[in-house]
TORVEXLUM-830143 format. One line per 10 residues: their letters; for each residue x, y, z of N, C-alpha, C, O. Coordinates in Angstrom, 1 decimal, always signed. Layout:
BEGIN
a> X:Y:Z:X:Y:Z:X:Y:Z:X:Y:Z; ...
This chain:
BEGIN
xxxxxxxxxx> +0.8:-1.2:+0.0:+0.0:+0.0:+0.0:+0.9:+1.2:+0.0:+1.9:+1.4:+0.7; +0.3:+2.1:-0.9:+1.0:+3.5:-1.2:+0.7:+4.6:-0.8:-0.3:+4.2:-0.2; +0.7:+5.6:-0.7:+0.1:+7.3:-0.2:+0.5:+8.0:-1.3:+1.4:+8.8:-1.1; -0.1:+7.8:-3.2:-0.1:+8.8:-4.1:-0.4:+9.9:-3.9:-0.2:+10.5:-5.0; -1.0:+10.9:-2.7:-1.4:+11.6:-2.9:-2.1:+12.0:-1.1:-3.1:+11.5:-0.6; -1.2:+13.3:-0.5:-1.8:+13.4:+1.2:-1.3:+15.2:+0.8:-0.2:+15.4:+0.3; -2.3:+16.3:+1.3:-2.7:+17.1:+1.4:-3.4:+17.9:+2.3:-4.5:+17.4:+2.6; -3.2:+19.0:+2.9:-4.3:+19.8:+3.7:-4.8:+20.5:+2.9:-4.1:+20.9:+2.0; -6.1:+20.8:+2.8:-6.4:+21.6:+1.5:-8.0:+22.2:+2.3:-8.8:+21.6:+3.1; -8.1:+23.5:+1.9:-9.8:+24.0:+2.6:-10.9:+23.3:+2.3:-11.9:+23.3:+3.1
xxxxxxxxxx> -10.7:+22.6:+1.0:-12.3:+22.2:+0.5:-11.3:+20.8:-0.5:-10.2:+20.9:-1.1; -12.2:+19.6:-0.5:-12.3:+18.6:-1.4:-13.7:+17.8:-1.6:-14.6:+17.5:-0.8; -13.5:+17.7:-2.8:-14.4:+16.5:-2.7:-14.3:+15.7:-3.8:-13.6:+16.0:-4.7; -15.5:+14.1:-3.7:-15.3:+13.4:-4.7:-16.1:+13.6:-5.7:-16.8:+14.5:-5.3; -16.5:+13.3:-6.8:-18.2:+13.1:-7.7:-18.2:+12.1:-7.6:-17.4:+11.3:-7.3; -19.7:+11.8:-8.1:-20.3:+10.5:-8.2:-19.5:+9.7:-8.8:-19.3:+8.6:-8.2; -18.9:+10.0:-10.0:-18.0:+9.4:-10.5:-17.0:+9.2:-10.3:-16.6:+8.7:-11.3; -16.5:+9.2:-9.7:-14.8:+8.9:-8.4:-14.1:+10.2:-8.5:-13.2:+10.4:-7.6; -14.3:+11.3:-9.5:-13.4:+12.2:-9.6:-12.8:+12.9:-8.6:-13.3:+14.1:-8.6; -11.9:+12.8:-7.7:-11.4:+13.9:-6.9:-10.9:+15.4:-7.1:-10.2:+15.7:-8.0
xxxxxxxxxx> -11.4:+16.3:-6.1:-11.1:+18.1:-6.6:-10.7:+18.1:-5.1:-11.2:+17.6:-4.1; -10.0:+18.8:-5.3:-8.9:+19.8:-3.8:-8.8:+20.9:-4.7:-8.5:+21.0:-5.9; -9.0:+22.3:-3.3:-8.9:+23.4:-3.9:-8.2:+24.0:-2.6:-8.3:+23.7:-1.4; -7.6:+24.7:-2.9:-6.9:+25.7:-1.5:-5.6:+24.8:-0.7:-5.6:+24.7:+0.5; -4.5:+24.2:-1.5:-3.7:+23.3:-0.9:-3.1:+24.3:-0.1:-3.3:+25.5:-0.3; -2.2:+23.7:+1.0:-2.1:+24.9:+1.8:-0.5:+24.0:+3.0:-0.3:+22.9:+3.4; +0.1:+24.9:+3.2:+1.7:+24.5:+4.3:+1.8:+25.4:+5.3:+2.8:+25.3:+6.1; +1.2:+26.3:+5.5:+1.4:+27.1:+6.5:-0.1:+27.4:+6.7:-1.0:+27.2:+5.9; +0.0:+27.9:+8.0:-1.5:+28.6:+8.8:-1.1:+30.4:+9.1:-0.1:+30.4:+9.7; -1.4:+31.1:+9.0:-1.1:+32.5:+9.7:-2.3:+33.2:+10.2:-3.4:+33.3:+9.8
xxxxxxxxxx> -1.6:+33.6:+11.6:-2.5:+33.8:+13.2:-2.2:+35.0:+13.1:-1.3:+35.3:+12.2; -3.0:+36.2:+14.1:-2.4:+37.0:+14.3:-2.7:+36.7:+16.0:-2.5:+37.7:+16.7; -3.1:+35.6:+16.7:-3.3:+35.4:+18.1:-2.9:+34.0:+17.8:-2.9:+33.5:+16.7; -2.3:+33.4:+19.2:-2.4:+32.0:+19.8:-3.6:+32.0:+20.8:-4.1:+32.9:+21.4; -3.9:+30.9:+20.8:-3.7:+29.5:+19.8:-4.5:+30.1:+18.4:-5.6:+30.7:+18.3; -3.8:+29.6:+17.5:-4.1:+29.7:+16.2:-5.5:+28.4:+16.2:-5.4:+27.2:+16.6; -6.8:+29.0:+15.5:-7.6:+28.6:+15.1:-8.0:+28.5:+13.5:-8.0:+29.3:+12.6; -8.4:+27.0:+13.3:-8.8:+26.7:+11.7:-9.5:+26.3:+12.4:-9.5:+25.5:+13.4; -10.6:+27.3:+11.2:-12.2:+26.1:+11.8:-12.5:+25.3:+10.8:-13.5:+24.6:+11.2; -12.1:+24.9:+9.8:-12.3:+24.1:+8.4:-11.1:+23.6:+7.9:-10.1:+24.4:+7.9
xxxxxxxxxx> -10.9:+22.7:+7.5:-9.7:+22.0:+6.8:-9.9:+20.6:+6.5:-10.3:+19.8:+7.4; -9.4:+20.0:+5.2:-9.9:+19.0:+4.6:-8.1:+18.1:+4.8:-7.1:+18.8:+5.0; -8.0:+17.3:+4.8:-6.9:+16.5:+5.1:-7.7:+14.9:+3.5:-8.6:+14.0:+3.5; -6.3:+15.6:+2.3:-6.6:+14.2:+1.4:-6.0:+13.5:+1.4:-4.9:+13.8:+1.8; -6.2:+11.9:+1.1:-5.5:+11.1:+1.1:-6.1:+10.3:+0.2:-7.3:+10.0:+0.4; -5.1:+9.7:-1.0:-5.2:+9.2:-1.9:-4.0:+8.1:-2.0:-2.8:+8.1:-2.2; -5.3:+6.8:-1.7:-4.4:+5.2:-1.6:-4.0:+4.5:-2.7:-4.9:+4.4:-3.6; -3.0:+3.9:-2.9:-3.0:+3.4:-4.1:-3.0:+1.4:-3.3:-2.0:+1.2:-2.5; -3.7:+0.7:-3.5:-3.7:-0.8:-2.9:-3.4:-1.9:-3.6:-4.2:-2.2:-4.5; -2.3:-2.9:-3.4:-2.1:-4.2:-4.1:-3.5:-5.0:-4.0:-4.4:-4.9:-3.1
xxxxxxxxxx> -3.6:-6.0:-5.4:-4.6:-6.9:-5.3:-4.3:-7.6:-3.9:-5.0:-8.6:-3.9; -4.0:-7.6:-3.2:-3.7:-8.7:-1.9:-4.1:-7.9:-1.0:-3.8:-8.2:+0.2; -4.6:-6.9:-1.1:-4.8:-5.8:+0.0:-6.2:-5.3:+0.0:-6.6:-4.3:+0.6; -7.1:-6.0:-0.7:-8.0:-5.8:-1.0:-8.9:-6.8:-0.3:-8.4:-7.9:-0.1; -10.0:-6.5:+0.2:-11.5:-7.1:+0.8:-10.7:-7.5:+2.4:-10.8:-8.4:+3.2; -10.1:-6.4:+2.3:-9.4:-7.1:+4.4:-9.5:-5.8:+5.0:-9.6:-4.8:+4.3; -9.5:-5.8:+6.2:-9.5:-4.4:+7.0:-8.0:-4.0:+7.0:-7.0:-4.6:+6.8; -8.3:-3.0:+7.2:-7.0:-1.7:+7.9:-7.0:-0.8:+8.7:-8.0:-0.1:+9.0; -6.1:-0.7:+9.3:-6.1:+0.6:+10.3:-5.2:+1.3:+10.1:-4.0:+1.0:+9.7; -5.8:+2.6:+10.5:-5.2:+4.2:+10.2:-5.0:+4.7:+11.7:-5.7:+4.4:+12.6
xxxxxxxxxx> -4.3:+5.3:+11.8:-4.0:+6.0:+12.3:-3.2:+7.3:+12.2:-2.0:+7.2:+12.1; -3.8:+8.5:+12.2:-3.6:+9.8:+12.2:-2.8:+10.8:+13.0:-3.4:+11.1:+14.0; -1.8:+11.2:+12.8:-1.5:+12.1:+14.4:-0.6:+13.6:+14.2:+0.5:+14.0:+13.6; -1.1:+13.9:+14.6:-0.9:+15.7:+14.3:+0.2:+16.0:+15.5:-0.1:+15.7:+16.6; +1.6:+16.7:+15.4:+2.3:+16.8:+16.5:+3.2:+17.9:+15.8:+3.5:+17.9:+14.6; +3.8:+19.0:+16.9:+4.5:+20.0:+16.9:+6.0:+19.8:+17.0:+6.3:+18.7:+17.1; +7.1:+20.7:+16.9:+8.0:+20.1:+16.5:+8.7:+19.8:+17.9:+9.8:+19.5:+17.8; +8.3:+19.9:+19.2:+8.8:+19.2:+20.2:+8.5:+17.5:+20.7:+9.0:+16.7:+21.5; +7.4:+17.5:+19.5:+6.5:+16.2:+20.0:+5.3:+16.2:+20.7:+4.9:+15.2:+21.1; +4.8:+17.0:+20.9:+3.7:+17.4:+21.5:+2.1:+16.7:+20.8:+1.5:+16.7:+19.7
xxxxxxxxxx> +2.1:+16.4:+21.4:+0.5:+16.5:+20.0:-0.5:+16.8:+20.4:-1.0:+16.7:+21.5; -0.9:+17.6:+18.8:-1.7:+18.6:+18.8:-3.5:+17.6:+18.3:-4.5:+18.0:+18.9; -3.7:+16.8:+17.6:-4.8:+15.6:+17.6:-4.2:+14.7:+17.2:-3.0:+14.8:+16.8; -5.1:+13.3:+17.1:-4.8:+12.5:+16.7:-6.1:+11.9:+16.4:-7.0:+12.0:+17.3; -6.4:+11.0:+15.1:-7.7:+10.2:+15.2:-7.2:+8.8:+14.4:-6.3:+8.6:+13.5; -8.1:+7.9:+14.9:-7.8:+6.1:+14.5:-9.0:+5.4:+13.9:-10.1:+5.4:+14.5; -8.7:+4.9:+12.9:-10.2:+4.6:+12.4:-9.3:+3.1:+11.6:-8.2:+2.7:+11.2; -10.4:+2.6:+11.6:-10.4:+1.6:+10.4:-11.3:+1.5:+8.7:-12.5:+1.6:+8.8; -10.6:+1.2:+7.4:-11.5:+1.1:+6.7:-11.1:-0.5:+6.0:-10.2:-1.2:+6.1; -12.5:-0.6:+5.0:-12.5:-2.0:+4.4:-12.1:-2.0:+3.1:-13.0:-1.5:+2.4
xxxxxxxxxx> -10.7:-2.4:+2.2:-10.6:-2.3:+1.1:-11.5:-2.9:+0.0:-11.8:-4.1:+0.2; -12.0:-2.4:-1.2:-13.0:-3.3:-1.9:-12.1:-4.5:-2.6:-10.9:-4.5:-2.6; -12.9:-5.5:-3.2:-12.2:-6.4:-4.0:-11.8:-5.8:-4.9:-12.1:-4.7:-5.3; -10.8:-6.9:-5.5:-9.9:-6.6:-6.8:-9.6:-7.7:-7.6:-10.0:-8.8:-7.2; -8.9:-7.6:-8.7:-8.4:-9.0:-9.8:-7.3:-8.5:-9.5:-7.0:-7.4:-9.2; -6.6:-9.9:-9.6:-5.1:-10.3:-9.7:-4.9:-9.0:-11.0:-5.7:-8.6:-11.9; -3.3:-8.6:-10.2:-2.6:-7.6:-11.3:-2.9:-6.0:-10.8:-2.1:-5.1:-10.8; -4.7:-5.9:-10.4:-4.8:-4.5:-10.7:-4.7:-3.6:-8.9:-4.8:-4.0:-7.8; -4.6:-2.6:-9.3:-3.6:-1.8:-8.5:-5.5:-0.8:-8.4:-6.2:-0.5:-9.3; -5.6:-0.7:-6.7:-6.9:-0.2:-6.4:-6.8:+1.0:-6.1:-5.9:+1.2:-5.2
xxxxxxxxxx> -7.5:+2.2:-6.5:-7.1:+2.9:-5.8:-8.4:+3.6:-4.8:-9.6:+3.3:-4.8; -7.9:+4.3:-4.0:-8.7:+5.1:-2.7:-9.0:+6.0:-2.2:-8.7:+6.1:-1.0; -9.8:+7.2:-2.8:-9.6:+8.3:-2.1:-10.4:+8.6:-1.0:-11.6:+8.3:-1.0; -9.8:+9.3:+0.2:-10.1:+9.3:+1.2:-10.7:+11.0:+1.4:-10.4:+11.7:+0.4; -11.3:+11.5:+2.2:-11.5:+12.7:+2.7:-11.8:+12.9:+4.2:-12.6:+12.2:+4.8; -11.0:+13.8:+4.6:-11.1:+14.0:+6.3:-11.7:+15.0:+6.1:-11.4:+15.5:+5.0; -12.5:+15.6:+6.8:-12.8:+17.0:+7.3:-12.6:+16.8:+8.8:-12.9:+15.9:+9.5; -11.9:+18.3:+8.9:-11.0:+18.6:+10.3:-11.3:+19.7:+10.6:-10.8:+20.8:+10.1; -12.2:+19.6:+11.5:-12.6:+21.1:+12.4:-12.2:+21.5:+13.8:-11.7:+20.9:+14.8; -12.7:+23.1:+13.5:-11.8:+23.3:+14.9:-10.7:+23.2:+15.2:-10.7:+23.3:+16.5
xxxxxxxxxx> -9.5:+23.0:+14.8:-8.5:+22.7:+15.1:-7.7:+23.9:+15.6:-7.5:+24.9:+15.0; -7.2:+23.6:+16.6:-6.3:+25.0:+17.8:-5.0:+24.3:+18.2:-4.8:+23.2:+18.7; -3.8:+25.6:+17.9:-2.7:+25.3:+17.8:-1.9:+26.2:+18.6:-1.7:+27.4:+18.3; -1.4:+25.6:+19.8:-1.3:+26.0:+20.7:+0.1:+27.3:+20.9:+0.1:+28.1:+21.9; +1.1:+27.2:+19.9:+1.7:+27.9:+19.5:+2.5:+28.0:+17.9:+2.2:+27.2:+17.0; +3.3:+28.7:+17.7:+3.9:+28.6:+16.1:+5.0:+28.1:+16.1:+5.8:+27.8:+17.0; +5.1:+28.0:+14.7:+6.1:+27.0:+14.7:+5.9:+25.9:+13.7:+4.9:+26.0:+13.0; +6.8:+24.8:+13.6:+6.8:+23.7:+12.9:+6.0:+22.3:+13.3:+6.3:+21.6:+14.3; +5.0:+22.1:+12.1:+3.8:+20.5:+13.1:+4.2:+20.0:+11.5:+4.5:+20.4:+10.4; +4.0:+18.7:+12.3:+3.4:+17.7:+11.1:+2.2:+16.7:+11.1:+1.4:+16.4:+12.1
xxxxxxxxxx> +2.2:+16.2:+10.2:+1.4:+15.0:+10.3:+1.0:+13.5:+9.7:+0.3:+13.2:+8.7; +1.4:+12.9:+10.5:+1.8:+11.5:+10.1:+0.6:+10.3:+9.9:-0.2:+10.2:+10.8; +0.6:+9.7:+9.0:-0.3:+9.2:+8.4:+0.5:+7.7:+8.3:+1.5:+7.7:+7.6; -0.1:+6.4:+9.2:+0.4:+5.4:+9.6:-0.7:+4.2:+9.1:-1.7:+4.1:+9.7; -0.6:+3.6:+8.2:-1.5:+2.5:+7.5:-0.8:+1.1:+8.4:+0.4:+0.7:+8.5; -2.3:+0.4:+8.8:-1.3:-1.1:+9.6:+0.3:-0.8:+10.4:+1.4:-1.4:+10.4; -0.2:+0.5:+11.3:+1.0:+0.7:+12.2:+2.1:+0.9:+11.3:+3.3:+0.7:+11.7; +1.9:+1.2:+9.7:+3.6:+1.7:+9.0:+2.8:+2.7:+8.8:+1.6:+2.7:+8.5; +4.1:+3.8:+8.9:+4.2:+5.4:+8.7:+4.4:+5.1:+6.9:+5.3:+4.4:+6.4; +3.2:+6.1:+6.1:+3.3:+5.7:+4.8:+3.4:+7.1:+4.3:+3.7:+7.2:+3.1
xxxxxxxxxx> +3.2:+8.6:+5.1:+3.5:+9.4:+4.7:+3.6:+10.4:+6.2:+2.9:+10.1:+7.2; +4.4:+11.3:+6.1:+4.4:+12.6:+6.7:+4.2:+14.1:+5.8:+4.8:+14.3:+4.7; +3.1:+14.9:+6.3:+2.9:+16.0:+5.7:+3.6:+17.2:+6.9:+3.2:+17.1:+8.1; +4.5:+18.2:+6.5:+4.6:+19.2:+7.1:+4.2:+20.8:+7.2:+4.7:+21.7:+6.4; +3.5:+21.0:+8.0:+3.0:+23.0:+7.9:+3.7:+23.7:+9.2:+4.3:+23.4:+10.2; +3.1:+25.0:+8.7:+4.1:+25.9:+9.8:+2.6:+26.7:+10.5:+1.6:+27.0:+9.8; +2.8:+27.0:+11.8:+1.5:+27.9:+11.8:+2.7:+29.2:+12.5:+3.5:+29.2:+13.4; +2.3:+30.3:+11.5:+3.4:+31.7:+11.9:+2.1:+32.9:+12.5:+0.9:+32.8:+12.2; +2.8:+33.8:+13.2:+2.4:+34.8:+13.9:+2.5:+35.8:+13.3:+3.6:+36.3:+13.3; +1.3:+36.5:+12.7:+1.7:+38.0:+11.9:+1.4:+38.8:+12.7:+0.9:+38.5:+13.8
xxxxxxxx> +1.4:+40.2:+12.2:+1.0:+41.3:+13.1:+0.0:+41.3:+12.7:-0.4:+40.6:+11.8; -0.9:+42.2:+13.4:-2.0:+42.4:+13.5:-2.6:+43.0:+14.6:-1.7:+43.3:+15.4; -4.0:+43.5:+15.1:-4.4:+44.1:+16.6:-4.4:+43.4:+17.5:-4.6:+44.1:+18.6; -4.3:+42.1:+17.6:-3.8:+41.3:+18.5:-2.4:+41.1:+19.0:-2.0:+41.1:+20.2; -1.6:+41.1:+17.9:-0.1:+40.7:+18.0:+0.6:+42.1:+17.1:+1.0:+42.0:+15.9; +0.5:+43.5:+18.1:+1.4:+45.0:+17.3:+2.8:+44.3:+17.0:+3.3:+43.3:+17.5; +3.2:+45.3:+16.2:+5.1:+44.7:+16.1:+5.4:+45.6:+17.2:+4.9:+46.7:+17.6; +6.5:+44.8:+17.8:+7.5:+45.0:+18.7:+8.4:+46.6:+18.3:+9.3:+46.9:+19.1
């Protein structure tokens, strides 16, 4: 199993027809207060699966952490791969919607994205402090 494709992005979705759209990809957050608040954010993930990986469960596990180690969320889910024929390569797209999310200070997070307890991708953003009426320049 592969991770062709993991993103934070404001908005995604699928169509009826499997087509995936992400719009607003995004690596940084900018606050002009801590904790930095996103009240919206879509988290993509796009699987690519061997025929042998198909019609069995999996587990995910998700975990958002700052660059001390801290973590900032984490969520664990399981999904069910569909069947497949010998040879063909399945693919998956996934969509999180992630609300609310408050970040306790700035700086460097990431987030790691662990299929059957293996780490299959890390995504990294920055959440930075601008000025603003909250935060005057010094």
């Amino acid at each position: 199993m592969e991770i062709a494709l993991a993103a934070l992005a404001d908005y995604a979705s699928i169509s009826r027809e499997g087509k995936l759209s992400v719009m607003g990809i995004f690596n940084s957050v900018a606050t002009n207060r801590l904790p930095a608040r996103v009240s919206s954010a879509h988290l993509v993930v796009s699987l690519e699966l061997g025929a042998a990986e198909g019609e069995r469960e999996h587990s995910v596990e998700i975990k958002c952490m700052d660059a001390d180690g801290a973590t900032a969320f984490t969520i664990d889910g399981e999904f069910r791969a569909p069947p497949s024929r010998p040879g063909e390569i399945l693919k998956m797209d996934q969509i999180l919607r992630l609300e609310n999310l408050s970040f306790d200070k700035q700086g460097d997070y990431s987030i790691s994205i662990f299929v059957n307890n293996d780490l299959k991708k890390t995504l990294r953003f920055r959440v930075t402090l601008i000025e603003g009426p909250d935060n005057p320049p010094s």
